[in-house]
C-alpha positions in Angstrom: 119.2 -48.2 -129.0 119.8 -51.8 -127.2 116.1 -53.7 -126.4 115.8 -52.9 -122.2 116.5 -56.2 -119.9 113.9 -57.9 -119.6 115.0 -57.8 -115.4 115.0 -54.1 -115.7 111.6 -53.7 -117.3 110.2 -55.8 -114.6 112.1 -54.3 -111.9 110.2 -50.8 -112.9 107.1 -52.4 -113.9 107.3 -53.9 -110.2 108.0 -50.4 -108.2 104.4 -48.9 -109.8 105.9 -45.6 -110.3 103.4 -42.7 -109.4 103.8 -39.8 -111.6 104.8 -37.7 -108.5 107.1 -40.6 -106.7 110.9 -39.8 -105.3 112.9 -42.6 -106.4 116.7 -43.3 -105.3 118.5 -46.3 -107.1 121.0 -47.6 -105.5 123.5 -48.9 -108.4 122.2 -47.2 -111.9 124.7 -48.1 -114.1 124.4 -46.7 -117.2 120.9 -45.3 -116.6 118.3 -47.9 -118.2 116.0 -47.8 -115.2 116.7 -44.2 -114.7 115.5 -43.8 -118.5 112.2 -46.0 -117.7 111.5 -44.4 -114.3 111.5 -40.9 -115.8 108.8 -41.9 -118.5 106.6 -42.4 -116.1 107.4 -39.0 -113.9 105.5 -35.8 -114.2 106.4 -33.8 -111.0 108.7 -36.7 -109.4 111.9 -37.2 -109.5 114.6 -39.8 -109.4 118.0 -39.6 -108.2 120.7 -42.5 -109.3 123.7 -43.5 -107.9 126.9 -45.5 -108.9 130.1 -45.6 -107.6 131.9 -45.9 -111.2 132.6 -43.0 -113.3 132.2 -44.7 -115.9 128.5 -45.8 -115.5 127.6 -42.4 -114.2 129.1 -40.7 -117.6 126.9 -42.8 -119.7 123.7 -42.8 -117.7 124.2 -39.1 -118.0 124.5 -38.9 -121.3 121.3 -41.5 -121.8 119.3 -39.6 -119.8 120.6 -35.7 -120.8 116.7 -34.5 -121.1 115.7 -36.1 -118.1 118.9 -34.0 -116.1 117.1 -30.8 -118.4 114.2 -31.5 -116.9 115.1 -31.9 -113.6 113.2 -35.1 -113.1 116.4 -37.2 -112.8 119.7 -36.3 -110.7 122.8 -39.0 -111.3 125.7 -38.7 -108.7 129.0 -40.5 -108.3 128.9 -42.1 -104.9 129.0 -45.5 -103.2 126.1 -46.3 -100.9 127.8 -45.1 -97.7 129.5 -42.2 -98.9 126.0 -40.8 -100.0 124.6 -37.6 -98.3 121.7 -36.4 -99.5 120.9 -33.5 -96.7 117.0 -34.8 -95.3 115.9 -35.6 -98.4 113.1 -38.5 -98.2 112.3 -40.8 -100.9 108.6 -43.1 -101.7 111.1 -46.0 -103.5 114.4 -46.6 -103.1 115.6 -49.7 -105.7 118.4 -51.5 -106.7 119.2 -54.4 -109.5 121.8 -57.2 -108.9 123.5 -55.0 -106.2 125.3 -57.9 -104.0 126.4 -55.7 -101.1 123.0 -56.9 -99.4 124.0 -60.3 -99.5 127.4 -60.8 -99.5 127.9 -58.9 -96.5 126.3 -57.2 -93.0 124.9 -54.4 -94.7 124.0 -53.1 -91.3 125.2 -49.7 -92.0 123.7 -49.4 -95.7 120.4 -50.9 -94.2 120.3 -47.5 -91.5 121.0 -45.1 -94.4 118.1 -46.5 -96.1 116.4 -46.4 -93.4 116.8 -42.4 -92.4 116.3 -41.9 -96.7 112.7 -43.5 -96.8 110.0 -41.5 -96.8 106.8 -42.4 -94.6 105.3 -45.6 -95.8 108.3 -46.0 -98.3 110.1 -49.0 -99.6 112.6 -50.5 -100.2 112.9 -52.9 -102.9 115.8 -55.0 -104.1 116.1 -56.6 -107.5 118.1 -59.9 -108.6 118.3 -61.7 -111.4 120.4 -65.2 -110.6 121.3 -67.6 -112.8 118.8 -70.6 -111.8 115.4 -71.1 -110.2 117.1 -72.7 -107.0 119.5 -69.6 -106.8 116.5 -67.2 -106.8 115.4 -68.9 -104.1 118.2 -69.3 -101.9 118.6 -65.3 -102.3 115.1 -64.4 -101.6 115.6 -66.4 -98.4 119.2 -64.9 -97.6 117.6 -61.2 -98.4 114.3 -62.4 -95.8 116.8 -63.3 -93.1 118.8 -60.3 -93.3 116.3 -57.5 -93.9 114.0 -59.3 -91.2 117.1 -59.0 -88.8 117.7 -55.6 -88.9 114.3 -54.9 -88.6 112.5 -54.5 -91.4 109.4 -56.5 -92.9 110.2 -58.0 -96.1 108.0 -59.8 -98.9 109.4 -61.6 -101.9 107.9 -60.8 -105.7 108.6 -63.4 -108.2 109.0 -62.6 -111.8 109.2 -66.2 -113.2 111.8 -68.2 -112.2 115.2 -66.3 -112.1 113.8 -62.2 -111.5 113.4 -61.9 -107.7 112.6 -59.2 -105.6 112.3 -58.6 -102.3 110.7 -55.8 -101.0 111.1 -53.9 -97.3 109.6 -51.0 -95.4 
């Protein structure tokens, strides 16, 4: 199997998964973080998204014990097409997702918003291709999360791995 990105491994090193934590990512792709988060679940769960059958397929079929289980749950959705029925989540995560920059995501921002659990976060993950554009995202990400009325706090990992983190 592939060596993990180094942004991934940080990204879940970052979150400090609790053995009994709900988890959404936003974004899975073909299921590396899913993998990572699951190692470190006994009676939590994660539940991935992606809007691509394709990366849903294969972070399926990475992660077939972890669907067994029942610790991990991958569905085929974009962001605002996602209904989850009240469910409540302790993290909710994505990695190099640009729909929180790019764009207003006023809407996506409110889902998140009824999805976290009491005292949850929110954590979003980049990994740019310079120093200077890891900082000009963590401020774009500051201004817009602050703006719809969240409180956010940057994490660096080095010089490129950003996150910025929300609750």
């Amino acid at each position: 199997m592939p060596a993990v990105p180094q942004r991934l491994s940080w990204a879940v090193e970052t979150l400090a998964v609790a053995p009994c934590d709900r988890l959404l990512e936003i974004g899975c792709g073909p299921g590396v973080a899913v993998s990572l988060v699951c190692d470190l679940l006994t009676t939590g769960t994660i539940t991935a998204v992606d809007r691509s059958a394709t990366a849903v397929e294969r972070a399926g079929a990475r992660n077939a014990r972890h669907l067994e289980s029942g610790r991990a749950r991958i569905l085929r959705a974009s962001l605002e097409e996602l209904r989850l029925d009240g469910e409540r989540f302790d993290k909710i995560f994505a990695v190099n997702v640009n729909l929180f920059w790019t764009r207003d995501p006023a809407r996506e921002l409110a889902l998140i918003s009824s999805l976290l659990a009491y005292g949850g976060e929110l954590s979003l993950f980049y990994e740019p291709p310079s120093a200077e554009r890891a900082s000009a995202l963590a401020a774009d990400l500051t201004r817009t999360l602050s703006s719809h009325g969240l409180t956010p706090t940057v994490v660096r990992g080095g010089e490129r791995l950003v996150c910025v983190r929300a609750s």
